[in-house]
PLY file of the C-alpha trace (Angstrom):
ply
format ascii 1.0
element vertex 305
property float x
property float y
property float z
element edge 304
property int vertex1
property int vertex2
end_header
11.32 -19.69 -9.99
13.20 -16.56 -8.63
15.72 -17.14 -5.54
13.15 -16.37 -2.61
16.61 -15.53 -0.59
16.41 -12.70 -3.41
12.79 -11.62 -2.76
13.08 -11.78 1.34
16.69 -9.42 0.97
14.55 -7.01 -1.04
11.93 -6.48 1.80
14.39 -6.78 4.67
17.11 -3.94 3.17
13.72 -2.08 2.37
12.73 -1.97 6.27
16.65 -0.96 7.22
16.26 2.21 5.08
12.76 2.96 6.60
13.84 2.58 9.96
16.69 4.66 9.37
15.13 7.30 7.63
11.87 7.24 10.36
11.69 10.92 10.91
10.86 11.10 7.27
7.30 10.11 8.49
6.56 13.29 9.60
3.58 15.84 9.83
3.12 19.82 9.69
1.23 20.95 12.29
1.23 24.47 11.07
0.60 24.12 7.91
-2.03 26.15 6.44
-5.44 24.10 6.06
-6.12 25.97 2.70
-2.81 24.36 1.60
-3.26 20.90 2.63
-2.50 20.23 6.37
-3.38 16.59 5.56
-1.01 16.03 3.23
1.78 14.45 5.14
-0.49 11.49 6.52
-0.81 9.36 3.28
2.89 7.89 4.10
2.22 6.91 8.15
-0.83 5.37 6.77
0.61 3.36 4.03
3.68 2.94 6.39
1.24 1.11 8.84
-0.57 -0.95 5.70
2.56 -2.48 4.60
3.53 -3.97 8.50
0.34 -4.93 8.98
1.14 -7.20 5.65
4.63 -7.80 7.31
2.86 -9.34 10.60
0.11 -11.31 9.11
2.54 -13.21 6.57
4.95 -14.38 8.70
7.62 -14.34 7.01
9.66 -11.81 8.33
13.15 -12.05 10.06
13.48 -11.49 13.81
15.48 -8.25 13.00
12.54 -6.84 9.89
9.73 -7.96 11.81
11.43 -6.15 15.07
12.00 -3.16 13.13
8.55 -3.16 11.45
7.04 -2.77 15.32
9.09 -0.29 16.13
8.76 2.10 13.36
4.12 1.42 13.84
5.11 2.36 17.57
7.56 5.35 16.59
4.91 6.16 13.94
1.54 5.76 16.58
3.13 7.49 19.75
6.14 10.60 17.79
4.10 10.99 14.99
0.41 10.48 15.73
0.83 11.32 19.18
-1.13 8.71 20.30
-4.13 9.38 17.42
-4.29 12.63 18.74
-3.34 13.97 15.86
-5.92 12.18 13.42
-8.16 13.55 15.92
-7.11 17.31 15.21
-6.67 16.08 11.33
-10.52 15.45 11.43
-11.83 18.22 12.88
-9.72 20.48 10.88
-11.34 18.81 7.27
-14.76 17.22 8.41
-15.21 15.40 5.62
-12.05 14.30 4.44
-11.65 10.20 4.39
-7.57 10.60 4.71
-7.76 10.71 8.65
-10.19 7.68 9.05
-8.01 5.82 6.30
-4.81 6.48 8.21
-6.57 5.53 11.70
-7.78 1.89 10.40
-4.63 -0.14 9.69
-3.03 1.11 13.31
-6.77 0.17 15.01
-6.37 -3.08 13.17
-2.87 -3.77 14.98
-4.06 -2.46 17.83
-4.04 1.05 18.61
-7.34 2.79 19.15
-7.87 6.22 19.95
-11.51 6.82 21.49
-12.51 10.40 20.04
-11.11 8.71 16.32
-13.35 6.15 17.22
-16.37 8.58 17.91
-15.09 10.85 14.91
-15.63 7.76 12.71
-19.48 6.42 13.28
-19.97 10.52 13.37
-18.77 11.10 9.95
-19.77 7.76 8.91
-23.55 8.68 8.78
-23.44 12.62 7.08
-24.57 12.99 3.91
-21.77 15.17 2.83
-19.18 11.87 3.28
-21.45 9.98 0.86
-21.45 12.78 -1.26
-17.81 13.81 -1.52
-16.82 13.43 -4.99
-13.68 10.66 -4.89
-12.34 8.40 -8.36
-13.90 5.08 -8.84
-10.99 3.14 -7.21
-10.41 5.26 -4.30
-14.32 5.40 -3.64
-14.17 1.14 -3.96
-10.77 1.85 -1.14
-13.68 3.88 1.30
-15.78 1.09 0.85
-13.16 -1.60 1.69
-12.23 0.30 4.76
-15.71 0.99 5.82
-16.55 -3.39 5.90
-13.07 -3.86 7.61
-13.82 -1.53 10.48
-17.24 -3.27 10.88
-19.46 -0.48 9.07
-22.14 -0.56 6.41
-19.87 -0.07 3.48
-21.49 2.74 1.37
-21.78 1.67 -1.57
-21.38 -1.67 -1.54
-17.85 -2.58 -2.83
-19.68 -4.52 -5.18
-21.51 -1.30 -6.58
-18.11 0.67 -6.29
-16.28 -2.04 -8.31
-18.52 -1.51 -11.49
-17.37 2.16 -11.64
-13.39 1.28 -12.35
-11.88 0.60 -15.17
-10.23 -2.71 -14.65
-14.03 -4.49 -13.85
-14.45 -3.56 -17.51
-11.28 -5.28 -18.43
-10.96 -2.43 -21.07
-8.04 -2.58 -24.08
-4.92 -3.65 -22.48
-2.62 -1.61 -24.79
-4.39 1.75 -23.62
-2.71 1.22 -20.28
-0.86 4.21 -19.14
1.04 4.57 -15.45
-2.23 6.37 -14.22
-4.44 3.41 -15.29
-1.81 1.15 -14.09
-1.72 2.19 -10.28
-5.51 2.30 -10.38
-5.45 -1.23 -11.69
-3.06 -1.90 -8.64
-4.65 -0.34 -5.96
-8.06 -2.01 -7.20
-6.60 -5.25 -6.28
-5.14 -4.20 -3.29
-8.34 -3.38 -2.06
-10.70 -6.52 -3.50
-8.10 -9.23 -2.18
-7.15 -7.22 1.20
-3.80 -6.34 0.49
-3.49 -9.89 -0.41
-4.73 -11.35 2.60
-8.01 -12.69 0.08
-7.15 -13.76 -2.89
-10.65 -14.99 -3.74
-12.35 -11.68 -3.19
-10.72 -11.01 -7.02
-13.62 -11.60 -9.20
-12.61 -15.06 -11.60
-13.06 -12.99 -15.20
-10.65 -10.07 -13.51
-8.16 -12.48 -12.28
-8.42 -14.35 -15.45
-7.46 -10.82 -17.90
-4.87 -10.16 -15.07
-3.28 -13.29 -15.57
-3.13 -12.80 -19.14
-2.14 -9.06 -19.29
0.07 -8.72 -15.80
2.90 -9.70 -17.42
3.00 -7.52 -20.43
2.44 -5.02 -18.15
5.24 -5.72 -16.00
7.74 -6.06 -19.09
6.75 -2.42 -20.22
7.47 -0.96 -16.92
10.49 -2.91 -16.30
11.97 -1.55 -19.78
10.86 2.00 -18.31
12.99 1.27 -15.06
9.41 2.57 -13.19
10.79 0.94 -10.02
7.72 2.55 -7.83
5.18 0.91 -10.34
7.15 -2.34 -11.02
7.18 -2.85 -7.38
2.70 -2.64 -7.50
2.59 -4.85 -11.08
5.21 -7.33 -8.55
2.21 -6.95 -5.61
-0.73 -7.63 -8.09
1.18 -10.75 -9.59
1.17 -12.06 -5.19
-2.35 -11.12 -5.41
-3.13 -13.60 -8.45
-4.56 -17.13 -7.89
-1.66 -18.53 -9.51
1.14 -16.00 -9.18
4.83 -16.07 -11.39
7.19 -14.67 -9.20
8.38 -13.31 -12.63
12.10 -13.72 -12.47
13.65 -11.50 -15.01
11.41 -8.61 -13.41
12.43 -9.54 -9.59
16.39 -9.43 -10.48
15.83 -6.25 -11.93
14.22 -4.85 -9.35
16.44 -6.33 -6.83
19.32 -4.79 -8.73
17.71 -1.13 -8.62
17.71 -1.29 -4.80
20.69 0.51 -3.16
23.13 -0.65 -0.82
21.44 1.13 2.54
18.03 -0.35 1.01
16.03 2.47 -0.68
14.37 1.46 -3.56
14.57 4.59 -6.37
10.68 5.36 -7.60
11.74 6.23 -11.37
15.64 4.85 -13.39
18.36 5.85 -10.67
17.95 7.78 -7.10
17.13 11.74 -6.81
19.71 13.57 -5.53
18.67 16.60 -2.55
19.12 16.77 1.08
17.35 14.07 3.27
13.88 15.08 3.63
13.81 15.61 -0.02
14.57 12.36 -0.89
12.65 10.51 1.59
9.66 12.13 -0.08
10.41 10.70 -3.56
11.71 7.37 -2.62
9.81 6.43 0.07
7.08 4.86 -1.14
8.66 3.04 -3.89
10.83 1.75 -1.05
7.32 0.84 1.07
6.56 -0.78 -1.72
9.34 -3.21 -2.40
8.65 -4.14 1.34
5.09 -4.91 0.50
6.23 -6.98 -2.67
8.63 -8.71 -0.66
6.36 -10.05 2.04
3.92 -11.63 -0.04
5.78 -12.71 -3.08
8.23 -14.14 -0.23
5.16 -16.09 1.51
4.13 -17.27 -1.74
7.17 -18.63 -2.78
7.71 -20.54 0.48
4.54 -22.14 0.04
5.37 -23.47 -3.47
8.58 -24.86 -2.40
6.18 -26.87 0.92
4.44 -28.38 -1.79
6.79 -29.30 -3.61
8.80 -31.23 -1.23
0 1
1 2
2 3
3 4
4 5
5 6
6 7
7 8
8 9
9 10
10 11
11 12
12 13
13 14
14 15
15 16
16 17
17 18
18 19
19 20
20 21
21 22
22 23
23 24
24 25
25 26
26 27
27 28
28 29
29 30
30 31
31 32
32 33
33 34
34 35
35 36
36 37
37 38
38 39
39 40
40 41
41 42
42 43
43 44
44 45
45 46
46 47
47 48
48 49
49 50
50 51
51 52
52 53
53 54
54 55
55 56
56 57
57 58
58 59
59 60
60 61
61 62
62 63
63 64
64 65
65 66
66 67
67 68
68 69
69 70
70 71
71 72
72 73
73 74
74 75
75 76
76 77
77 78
78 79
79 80
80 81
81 82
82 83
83 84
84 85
85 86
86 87
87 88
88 89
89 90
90 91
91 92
92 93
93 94
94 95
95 96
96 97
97 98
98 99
99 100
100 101
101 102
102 103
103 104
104 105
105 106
106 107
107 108
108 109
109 110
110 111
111 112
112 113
113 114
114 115
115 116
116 117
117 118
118 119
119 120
120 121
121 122
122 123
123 124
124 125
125 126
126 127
127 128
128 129
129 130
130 131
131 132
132 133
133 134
134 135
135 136
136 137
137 138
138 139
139 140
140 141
141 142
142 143
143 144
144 145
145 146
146 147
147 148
148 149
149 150
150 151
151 152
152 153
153 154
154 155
155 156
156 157
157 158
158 159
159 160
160 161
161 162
162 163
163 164
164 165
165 166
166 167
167 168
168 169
169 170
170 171
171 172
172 173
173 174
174 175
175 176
176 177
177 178
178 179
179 180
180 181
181 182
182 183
183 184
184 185
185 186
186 187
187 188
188 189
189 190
190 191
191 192
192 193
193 194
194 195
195 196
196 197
197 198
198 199
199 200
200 201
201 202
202 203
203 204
204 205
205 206
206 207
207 208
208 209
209 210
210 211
211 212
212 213
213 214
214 215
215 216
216 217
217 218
218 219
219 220
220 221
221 222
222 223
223 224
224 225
225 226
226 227
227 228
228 229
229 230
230 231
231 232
232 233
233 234
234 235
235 236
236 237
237 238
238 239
239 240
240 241
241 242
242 243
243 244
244 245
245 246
246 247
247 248
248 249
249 250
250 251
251 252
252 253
253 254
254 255
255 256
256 257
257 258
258 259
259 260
260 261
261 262
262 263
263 264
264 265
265 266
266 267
267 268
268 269
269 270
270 271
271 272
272 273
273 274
274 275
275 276
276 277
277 278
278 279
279 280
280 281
281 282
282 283
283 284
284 285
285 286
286 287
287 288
288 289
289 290
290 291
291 292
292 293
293 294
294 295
295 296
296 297
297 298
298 299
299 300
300 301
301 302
302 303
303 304
């Protein structure tokens, strides 16, 4: 089994790097709508995702789990200014899901924002939100969201399921890197970010178990870091993970010294912001990988003993 001092150093260096690069979370207020004014949100929503995975494992140090709070506060009050901002996201693209998506892990560790709130059951219930045309996967992520905040989920995530490609556990060699973070992000949502590994449908978790790891060799030869890290997440998510070792010193290796993880082979070179906006997911994402491969791995050695 890989060191699980290894796995926990990989998460904990991750949050250092976060921390210090916080003001990489940022937002353009004056951006022009026609160009995307909700653009910078995906990362403070995936930032508050991966600490609400932090929290509920447990396994965090005193000084990641401290950190982990204080970037969701920095994020919530400098960022969001207080939800206001989701507010002004919403009204400024009606229909758009990315506000509402953003809005639900930081309600979930308790920040609410009242207009949000109303802004939600308002758009919840128009046509046009049902309508908007999204991928199979991210339309199964809407649905997810829509049970955890205590809606109707529409469609039903089992409907939404039947429309991706991994519930028809198509030809595993046909795999390419945008199949493979759909196939990622599917489980993400079925199992809760890992919270419910049961809600991964037996015949899907049985082809993952068989495929994952080829899958995880092929990007590992790649040195796809970003996507390594997701194939690490899925392999938490499994009823029987691996904790594949080979793949974990790899990736452990490919972090640097101050903690960022590099998304593709070695890291991008450009001034700050630049980098932050290649690397910091990848480097969200070895968190993520961390936290739950980490709680799994303490569990095994429990039993064991």
């Amino acid at each position: 089994m890989t060191d699980t001092r290894l796995i926990h150093r990989v998460g904990a260096d991750a949050m250092e790097w976060l921390w210090a690069h916080r003001d990489g979370f940022r937002l353009d207020p004056d951006a022009d709508p026609e160009v995307g004014f909700l653009e910078r949100f995906k990362p403070i929503g995936e930032l508050a995702l991966i600490c609400g995975v932090l929290f509920r494992e447990g396994v965090a140090g005193s000084r990641q789990a401290e950190l982990a709070r204080r970037l969701l506060d920095h994020a919530w009050r400098e960022t969001l200014d207080g939800g206001r901002m989701l507010v002004r996201g919403q009204r400024t693209e009606p229909i758009s899901p990315i506000p509402f998506e953003v809005y639900l892990p930081f309600r979930e560790l308790g920040h609410r924002q009242p207009e949000m709130e109303r802004a939600v059951l308002l758009h919840h219930g128009l046509e046009s939100r049902q309508a908007f045309e999204t991928p199979p996967t991210r339309r199964l992520a809407l649905s997810a969201f829509q049970r955890r905040f205590g809606l109707t989920p529409r469609p039903p995530e089992a409907e939404a399921l039947r429309a991706t490609w991994l519930a028809r556990t198509p030809e595993p060699w046909t795999v390419e890197g945008h199949i493979a973070y759909d196939i990622t992000h599917c489980v993400f949502h079925l199992t809760d970010w890992g919270e419910n590994p049961g809600g991964l449908p037996p015949d899907l978790a049985r082809y993952l178990g068989t495929w994952l790891p080829v899958w995880i060799d092929d990007w590992l030869d790649l040195r796809r870091w970003d996507l390594l890290g997701e194939l690490l997440v899925v392999d938490a998510c499994l009823p029987r993970p691996t904790l594949d070792e080979p793949a974990w010193e790899a990736f452990a290796a490919a972090q640097q010294p101050d903690g960022a993880m590099p998304a593709v082979r070695t890291m991008p070179e450009g001034d700050e912001e630049a980098v932050f906006d290649v690397v910091y997911h990848s480097t969200l994402v070895a968190a993520f990988a961390s936290a739950l491969a980490t709680s799994h791995a303490l569990t095994a050695l429990a039993r064991a003993s």
